[in-house]
Biopython code that builds the backbone (N, CA, C, O; Angstrom):
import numpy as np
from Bio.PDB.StructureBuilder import StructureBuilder

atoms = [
    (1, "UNK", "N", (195.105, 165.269, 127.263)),
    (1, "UNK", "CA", (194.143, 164.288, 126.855)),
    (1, "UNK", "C", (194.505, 162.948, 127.484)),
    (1, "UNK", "O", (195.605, 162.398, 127.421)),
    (2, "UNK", "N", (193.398, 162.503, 128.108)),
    (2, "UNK", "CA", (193.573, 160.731, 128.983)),
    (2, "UNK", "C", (193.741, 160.046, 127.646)),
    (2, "UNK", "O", (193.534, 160.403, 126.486)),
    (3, "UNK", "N", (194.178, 158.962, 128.197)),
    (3, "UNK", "CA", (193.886, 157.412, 127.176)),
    (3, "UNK", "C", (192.285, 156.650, 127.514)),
    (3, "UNK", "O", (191.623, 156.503, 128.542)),
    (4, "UNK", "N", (192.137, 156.365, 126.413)),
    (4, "UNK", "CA", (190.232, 155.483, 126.372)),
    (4, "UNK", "C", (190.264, 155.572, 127.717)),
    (4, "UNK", "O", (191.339, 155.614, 128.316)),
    (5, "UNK", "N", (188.836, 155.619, 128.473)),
    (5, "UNK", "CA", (188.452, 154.654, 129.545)),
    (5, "UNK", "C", (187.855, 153.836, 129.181)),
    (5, "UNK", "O", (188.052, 153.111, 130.156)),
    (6, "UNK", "N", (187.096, 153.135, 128.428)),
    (6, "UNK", "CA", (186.774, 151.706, 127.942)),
    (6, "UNK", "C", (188.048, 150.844, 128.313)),
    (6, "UNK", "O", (187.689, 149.933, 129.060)),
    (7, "UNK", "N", (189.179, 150.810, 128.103)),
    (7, "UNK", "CA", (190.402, 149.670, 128.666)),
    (7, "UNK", "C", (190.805, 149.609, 129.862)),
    (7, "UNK", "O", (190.816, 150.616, 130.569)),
    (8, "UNK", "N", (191.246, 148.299, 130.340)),
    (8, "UNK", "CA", (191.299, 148.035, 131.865)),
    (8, "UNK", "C", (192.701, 149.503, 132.172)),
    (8, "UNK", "O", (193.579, 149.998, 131.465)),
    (9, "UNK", "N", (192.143, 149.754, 133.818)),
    (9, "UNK", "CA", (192.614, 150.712, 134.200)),
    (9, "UNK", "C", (192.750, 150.304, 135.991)),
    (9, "UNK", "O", (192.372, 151.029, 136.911)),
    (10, "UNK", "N", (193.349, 149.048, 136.106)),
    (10, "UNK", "CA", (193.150, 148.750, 137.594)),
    (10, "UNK", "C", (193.484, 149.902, 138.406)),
    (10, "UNK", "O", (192.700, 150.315, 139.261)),
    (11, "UNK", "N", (194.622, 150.448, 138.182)),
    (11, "UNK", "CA", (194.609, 151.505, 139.430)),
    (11, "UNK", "C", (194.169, 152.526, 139.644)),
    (11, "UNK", "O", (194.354, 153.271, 140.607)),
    (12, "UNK", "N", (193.155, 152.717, 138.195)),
    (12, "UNK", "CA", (192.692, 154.163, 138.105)),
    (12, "UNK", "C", (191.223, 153.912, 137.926)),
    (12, "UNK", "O", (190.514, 154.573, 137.167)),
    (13, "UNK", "N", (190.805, 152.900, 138.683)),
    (13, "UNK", "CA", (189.452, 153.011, 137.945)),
    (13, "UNK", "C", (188.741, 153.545, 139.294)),
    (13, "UNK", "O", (187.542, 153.525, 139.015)),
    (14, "UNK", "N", (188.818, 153.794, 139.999)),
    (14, "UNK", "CA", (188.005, 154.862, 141.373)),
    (14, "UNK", "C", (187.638, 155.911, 141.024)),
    (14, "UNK", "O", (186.551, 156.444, 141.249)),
    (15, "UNK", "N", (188.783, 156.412, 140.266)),
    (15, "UNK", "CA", (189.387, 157.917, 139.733)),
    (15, "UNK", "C", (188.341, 158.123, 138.361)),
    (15, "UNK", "O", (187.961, 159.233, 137.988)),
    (16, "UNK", "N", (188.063, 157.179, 137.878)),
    (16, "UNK", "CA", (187.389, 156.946, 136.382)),
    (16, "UNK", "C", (185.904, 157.050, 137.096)),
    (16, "UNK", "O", (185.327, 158.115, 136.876)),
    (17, "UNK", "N", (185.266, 156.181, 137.847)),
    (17, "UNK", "CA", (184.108, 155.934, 138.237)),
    (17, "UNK", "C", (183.810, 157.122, 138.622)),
    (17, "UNK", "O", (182.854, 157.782, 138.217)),
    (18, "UNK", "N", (184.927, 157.572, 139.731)),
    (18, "UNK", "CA", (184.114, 159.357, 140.556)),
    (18, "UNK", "C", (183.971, 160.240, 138.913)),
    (18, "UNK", "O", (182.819, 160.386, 138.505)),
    (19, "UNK", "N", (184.506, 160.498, 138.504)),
    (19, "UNK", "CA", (184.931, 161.507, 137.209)),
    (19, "UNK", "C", (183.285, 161.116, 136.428)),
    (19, "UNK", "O", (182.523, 162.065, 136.239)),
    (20, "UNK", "N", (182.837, 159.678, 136.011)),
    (20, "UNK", "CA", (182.104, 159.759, 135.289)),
    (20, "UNK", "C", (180.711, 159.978, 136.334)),
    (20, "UNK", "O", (179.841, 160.784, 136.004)),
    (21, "UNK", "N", (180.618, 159.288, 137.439)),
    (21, "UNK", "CA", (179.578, 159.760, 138.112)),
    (21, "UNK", "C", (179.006, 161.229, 138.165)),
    (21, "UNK", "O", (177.855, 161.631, 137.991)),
    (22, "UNK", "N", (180.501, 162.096, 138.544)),
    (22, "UNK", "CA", (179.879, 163.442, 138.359)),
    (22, "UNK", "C", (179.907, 163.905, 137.486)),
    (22, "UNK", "O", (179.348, 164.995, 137.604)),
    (23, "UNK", "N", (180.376, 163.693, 136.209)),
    (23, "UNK", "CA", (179.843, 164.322, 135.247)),
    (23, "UNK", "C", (178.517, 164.014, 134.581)),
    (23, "UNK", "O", (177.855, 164.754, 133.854)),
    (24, "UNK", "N", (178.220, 162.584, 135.033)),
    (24, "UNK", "CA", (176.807, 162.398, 134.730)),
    (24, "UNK", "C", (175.667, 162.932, 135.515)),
    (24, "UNK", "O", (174.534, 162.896, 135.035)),
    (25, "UNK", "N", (175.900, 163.433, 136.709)),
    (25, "UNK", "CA", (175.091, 163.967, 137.545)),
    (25, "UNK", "C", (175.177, 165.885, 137.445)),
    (25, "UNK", "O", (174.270, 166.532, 137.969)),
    (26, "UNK", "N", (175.932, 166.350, 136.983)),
    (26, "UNK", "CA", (176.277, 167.873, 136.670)),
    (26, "UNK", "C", (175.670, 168.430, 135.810)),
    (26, "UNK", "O", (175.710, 167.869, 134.715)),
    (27, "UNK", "N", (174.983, 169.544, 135.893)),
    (27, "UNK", "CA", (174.097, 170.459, 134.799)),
    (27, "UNK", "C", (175.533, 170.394, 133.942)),
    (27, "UNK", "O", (176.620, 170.254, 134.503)),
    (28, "UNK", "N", (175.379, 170.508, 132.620)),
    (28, "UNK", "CA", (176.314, 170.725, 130.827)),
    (28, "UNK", "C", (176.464, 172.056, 131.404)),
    (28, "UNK", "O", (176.804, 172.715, 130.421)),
    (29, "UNK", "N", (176.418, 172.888, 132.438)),
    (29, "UNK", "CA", (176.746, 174.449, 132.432)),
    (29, "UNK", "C", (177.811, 174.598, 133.579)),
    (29, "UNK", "O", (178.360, 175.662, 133.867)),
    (30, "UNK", "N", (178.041, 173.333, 134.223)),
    (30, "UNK", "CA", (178.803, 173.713, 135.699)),
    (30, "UNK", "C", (180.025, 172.660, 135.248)),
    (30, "UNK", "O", (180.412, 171.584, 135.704)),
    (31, "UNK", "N", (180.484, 173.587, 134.012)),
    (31, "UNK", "CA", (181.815, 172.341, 133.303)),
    (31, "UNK", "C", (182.967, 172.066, 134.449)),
    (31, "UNK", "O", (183.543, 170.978, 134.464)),
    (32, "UNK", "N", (183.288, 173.117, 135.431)),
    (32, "UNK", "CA", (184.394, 173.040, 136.291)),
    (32, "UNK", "C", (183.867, 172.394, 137.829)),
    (32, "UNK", "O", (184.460, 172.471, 138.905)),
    (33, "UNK", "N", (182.648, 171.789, 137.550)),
    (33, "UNK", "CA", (182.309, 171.275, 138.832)),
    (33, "UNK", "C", (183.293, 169.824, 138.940)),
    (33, "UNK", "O", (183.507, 169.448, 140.093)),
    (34, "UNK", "N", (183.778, 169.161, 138.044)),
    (34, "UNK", "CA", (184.536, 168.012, 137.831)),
    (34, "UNK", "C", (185.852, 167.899, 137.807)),
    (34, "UNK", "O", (186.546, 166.891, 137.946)),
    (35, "UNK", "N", (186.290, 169.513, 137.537)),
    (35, "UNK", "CA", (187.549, 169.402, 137.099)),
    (35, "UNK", "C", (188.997, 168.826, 138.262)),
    (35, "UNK", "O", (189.952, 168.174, 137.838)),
    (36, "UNK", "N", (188.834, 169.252, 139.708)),
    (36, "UNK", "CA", (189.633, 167.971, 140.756)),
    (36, "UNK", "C", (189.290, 166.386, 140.464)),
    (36, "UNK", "O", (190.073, 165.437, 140.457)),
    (37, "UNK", "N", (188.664, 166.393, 140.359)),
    (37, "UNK", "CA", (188.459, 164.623, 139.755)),
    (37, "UNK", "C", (188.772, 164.108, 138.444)),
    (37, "UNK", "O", (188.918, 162.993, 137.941)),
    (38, "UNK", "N", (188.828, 165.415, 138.033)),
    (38, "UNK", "CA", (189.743, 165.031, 136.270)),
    (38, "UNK", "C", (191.337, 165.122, 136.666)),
    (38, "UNK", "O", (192.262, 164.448, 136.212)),
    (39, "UNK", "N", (191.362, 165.957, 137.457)),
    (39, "UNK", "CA", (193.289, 166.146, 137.838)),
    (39, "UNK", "C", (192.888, 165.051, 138.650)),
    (39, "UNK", "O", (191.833, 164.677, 138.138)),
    (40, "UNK", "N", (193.045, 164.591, 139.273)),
    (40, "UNK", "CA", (193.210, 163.290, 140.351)),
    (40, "UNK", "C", (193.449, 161.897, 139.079)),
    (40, "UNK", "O", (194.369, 161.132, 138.789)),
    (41, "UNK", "N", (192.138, 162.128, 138.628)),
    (41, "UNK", "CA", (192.375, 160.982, 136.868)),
    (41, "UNK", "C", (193.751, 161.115, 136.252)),
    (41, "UNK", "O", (194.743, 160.389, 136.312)),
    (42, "UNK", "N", (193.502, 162.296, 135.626)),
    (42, "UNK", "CA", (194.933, 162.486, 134.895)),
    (42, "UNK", "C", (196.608, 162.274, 135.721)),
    (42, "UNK", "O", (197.737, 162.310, 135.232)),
    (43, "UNK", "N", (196.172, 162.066, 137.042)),
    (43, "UNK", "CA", (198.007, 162.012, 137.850)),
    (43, "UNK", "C", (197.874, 160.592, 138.411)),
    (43, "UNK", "O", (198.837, 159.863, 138.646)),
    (44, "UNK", "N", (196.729, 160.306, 138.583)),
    (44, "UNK", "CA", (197.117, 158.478, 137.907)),
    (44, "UNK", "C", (197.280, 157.713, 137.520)),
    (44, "UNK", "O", (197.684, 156.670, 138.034)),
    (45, "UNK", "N", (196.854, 158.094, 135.725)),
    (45, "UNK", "CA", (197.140, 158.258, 134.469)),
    (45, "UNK", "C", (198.883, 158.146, 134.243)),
    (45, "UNK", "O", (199.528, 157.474, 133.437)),
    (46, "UNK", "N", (199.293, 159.033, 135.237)),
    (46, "UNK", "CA", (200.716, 159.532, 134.853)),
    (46, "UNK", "C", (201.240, 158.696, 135.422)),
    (46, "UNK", "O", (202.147, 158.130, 134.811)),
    (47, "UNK", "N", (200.874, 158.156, 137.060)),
    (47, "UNK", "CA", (201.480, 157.015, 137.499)),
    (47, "UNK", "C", (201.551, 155.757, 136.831)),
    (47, "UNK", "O", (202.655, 155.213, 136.809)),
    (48, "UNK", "N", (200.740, 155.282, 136.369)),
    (48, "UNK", "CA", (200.062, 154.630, 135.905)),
    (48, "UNK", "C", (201.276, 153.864, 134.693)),
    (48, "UNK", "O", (201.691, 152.712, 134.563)),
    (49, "UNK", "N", (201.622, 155.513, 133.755)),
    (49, "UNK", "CA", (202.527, 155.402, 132.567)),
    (49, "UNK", "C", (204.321, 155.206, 133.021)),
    (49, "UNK", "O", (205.111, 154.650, 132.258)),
    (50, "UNK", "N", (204.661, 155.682, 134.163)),
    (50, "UNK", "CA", (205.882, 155.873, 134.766)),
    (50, "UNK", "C", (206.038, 154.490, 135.215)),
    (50, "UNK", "O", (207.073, 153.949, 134.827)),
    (51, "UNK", "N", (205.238, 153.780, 135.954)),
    (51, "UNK", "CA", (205.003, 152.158, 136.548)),
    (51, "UNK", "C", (205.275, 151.505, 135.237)),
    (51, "UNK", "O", (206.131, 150.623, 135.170)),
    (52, "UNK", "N", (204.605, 151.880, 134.199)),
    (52, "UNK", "CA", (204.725, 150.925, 132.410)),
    (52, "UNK", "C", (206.102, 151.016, 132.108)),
    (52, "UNK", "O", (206.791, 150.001, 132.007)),
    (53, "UNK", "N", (206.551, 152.148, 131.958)),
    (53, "UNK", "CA", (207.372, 152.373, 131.033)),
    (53, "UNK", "C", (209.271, 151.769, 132.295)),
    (53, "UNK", "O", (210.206, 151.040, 131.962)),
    (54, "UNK", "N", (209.008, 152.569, 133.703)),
    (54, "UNK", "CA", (209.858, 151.469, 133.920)),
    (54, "UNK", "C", (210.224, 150.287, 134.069)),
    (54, "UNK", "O", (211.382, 149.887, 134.187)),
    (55, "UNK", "N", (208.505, 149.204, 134.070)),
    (55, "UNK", "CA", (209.010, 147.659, 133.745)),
    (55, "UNK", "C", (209.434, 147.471, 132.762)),
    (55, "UNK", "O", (210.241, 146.546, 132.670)),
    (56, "UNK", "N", (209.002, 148.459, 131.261)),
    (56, "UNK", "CA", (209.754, 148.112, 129.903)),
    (56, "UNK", "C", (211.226, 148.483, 129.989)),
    (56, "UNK", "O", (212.115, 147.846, 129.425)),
    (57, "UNK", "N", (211.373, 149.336, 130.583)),
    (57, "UNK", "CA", (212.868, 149.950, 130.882)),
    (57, "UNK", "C", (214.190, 149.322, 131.398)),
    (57, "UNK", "O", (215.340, 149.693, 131.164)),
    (58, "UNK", "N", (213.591, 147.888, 132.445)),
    (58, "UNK", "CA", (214.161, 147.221, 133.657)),
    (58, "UNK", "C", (215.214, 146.711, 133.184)),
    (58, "UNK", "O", (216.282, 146.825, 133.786)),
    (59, "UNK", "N", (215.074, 145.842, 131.639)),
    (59, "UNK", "CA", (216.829, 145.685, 131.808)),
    (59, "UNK", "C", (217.334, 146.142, 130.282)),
    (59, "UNK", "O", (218.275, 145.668, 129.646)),
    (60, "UNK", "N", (216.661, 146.924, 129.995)),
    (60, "UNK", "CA", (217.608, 147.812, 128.579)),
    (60, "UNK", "C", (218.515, 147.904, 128.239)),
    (60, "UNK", "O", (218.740, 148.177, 127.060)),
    (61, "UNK", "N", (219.769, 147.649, 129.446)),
    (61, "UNK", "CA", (220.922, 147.624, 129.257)),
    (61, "UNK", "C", (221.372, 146.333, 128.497)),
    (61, "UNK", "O", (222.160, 146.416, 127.555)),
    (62, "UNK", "N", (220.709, 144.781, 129.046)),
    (62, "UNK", "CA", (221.481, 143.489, 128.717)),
    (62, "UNK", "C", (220.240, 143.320, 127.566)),
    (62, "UNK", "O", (219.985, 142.237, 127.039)),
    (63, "UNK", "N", (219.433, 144.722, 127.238)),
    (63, "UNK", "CA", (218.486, 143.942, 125.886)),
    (63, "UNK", "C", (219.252, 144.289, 125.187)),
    (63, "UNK", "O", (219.695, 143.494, 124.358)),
    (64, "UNK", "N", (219.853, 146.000, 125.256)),
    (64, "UNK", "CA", (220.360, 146.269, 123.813)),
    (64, "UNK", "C", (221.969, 145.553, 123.826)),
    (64, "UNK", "O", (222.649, 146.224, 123.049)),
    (65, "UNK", "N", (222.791, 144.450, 124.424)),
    (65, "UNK", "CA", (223.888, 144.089, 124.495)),
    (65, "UNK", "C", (223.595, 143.277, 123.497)),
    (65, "UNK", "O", (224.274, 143.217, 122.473)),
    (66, "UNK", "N", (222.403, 142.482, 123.748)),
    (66, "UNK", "CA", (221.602, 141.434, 123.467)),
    (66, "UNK", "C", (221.473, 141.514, 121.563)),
    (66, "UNK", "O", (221.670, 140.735, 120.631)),
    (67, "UNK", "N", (221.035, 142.917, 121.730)),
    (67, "UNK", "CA", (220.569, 143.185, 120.263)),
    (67, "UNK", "C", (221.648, 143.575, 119.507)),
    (67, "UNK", "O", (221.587, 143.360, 118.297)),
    (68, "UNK", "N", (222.851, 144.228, 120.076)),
    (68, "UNK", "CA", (224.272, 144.137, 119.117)),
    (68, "UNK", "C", (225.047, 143.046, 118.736)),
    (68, "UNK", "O", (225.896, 143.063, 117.846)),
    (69, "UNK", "N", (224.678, 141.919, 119.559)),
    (69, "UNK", "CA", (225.412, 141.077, 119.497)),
    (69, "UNK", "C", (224.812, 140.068, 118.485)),
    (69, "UNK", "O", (225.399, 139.200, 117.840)),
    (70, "UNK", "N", (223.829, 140.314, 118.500)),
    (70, "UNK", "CA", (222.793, 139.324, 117.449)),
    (70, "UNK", "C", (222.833, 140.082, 116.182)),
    (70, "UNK", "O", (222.269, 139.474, 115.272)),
    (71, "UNK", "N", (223.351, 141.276, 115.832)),
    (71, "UNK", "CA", (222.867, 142.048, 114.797)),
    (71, "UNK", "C", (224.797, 141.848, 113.947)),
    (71, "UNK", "O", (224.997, 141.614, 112.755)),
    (72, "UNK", "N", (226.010, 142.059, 115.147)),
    (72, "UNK", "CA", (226.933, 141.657, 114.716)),
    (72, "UNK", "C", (226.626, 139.983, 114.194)),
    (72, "UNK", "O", (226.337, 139.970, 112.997)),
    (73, "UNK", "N", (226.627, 138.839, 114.717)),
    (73, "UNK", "CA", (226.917, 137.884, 114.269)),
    (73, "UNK", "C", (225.932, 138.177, 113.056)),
    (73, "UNK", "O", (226.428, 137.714, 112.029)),
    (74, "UNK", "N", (224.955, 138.664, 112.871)),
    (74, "UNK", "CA", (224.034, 138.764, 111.129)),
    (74, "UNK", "C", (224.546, 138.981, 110.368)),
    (74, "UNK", "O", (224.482, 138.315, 109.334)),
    (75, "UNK", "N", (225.503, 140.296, 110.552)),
    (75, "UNK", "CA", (226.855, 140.926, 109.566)),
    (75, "UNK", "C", (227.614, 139.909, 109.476)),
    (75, "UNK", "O", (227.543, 139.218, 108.460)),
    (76, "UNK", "N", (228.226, 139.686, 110.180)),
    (76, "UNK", "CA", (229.844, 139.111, 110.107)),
    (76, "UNK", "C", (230.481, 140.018, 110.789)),
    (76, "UNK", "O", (231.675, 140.040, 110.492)),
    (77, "UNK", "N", (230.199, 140.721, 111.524)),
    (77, "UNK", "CA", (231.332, 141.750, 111.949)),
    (77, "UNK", "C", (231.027, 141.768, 113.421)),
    (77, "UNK", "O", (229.932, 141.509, 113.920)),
    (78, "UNK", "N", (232.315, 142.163, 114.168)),
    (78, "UNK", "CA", (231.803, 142.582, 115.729)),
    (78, "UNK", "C", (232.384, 144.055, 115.958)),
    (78, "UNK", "O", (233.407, 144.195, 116.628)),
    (79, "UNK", "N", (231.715, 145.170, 115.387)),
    (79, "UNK", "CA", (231.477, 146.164, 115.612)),
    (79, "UNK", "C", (230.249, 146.524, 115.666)),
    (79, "UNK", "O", (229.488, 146.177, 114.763)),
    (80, "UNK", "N", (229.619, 147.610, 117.169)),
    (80, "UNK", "CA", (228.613, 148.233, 117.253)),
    (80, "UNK", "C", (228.494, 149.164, 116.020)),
    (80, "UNK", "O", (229.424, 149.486, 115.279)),
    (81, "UNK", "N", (227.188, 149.547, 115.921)),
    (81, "UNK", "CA", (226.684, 150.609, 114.750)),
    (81, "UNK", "C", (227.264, 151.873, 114.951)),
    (81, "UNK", "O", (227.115, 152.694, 114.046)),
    (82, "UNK", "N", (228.077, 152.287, 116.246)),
    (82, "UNK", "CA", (228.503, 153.818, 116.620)),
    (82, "UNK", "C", (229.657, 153.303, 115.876)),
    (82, "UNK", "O", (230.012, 153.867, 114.841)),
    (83, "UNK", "N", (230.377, 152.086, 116.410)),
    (83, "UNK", "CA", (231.454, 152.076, 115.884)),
    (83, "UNK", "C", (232.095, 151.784, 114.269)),
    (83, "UNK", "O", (233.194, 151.774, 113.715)),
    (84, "UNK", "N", (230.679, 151.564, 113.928)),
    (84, "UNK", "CA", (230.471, 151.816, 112.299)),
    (84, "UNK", "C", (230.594, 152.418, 111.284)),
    (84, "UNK", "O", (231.172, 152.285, 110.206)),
    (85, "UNK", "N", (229.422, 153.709, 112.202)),
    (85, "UNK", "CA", (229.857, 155.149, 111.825)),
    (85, "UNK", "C", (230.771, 155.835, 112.131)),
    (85, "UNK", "O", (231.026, 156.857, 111.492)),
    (86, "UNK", "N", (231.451, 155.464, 113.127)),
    (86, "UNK", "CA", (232.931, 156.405, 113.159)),
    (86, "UNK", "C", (233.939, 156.147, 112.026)),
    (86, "UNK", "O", (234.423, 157.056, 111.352)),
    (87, "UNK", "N", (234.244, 154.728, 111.851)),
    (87, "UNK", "CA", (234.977, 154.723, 110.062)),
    (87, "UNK", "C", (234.111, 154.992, 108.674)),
    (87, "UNK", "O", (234.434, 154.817, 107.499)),
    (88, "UNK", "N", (233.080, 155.407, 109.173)),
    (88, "UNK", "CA", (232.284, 155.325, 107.423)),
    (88, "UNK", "C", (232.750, 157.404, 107.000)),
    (88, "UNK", "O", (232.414, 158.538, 107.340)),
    (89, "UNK", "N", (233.301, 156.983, 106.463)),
    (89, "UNK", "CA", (233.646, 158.519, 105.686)),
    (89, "UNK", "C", (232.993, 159.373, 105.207)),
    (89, "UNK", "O", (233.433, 160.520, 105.136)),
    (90, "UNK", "N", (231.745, 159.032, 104.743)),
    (90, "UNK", "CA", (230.703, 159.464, 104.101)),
    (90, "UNK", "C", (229.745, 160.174, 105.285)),
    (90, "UNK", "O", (229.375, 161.346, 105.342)),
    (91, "UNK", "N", (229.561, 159.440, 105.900)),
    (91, "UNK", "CA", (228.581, 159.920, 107.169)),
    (91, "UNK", "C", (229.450, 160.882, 107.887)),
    (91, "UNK", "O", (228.721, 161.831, 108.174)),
    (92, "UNK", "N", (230.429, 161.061, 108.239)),
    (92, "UNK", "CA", (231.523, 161.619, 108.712)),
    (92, "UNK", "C", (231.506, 163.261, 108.090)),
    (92, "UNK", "O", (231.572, 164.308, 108.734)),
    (93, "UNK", "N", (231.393, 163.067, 106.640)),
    (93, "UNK", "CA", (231.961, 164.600, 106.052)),
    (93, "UNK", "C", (230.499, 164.757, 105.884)),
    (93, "UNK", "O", (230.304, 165.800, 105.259)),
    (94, "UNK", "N", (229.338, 164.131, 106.192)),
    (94, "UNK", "CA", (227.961, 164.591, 106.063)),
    (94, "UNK", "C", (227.730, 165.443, 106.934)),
    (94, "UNK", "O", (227.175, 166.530, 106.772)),
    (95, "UNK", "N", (228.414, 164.694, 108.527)),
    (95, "UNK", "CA", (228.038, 165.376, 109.822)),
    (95, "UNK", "C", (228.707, 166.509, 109.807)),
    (95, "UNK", "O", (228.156, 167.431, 110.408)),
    (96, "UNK", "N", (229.893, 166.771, 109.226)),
    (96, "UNK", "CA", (230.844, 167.648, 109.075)),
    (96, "UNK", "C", (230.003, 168.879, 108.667)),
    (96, "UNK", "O", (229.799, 169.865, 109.375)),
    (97, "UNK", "N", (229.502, 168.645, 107.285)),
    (97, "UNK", "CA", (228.336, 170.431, 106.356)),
    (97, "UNK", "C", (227.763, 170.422, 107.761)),
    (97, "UNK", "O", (228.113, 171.300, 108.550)),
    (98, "UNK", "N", (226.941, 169.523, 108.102)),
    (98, "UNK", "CA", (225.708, 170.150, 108.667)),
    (98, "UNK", "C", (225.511, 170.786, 110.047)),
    (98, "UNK", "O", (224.563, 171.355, 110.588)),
    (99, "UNK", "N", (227.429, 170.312, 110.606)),
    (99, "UNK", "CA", (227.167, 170.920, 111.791)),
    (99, "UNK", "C", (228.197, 172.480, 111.430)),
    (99, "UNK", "O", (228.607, 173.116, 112.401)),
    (100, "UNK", "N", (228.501, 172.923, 110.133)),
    (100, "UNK", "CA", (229.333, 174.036, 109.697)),
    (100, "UNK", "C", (228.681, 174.627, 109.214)),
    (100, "UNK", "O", (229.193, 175.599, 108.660)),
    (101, "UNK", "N", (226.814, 174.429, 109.060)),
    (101, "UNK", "CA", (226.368, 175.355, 107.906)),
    (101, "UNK", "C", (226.060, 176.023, 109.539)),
    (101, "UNK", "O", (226.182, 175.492, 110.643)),
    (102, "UNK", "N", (225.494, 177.777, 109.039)),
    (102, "UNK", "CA", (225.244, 178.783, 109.377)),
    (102, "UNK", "C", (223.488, 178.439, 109.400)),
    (102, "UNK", "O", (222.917, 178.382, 108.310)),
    (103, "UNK", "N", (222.838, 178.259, 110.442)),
    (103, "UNK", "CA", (221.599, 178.151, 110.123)),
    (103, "UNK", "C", (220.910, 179.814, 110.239)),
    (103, "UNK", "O", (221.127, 180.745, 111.015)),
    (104, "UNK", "N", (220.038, 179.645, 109.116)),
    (104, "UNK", "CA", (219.681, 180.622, 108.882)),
    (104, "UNK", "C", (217.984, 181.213, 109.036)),
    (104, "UNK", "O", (217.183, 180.503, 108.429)),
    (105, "UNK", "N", (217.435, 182.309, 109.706)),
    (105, "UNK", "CA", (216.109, 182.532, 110.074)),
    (105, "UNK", "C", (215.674, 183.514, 109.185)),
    (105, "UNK", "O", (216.365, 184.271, 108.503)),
    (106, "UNK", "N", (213.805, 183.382, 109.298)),
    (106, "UNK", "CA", (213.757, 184.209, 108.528)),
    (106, "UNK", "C", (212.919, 185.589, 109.326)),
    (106, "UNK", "O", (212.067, 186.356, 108.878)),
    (107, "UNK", "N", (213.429, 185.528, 110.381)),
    (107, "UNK", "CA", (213.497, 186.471, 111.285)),
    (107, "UNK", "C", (214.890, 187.407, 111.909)),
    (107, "UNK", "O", (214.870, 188.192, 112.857)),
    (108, "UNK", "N", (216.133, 187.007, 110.988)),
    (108, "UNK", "CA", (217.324, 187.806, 111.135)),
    (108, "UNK", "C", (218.418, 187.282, 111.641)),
    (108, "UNK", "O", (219.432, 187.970, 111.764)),
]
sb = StructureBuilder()
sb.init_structure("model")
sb.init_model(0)
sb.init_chain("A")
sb.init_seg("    ")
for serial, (resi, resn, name, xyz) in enumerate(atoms, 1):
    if name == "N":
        sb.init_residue(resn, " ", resi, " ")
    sb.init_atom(name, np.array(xyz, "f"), 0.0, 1.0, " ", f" {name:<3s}", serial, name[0])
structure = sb.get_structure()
């Protein structure tokens, strides 16, 4: 399933225009007369999301430094949250059952 085409789609809107042209011009019986212009849509779509998600991605590293360090001085403490849970005892003998239980199917 695409995302809306009603929202801006600069690099995909060729891909959008051919797709709706022919489907507006296609007998409701020749459903696969469109379908290369729906794959052409949909893998620019994909570009489209890979281009997004690595500008959000670009410096993740000095955000989340960013975000421990702001979250320690909130505490009072300068330990990361891993290093949190490695002394919390409780979480510890939690992880302990659940990675000792026997999971069980009800297929055998």
């Amino acid at each position: 399933m695409h995302p809306p085409l009603e929202r801006p789609h600069p690099d995909c809107q060729i891909e959008i225009d051919s797709l709706r042209h022919c489907q507006k011009n296609r007998p409701t019986l020749q459903v696969w007369a469109c379908n290369e212009l729906k794959y052409r849509m949909d893998q620019c779509f994909r570009a489209e999301k890979e281009a997004m998600l690595k500008e959000m991605d670009k410096d993740i590293v000095s955000r989340r430094a960013e975000e421990e360090a702001q979250a320690a001085m909130s505490t009072g403490t300068n330990m990361t949250f891993e290093q949190y849970l490695a002394r919390d005892k409780a979480y510890q003998n939690d992880m302990e059952k659940i990675a000792g239980k026997k999971t069980t199917s009800w297929f055998g």
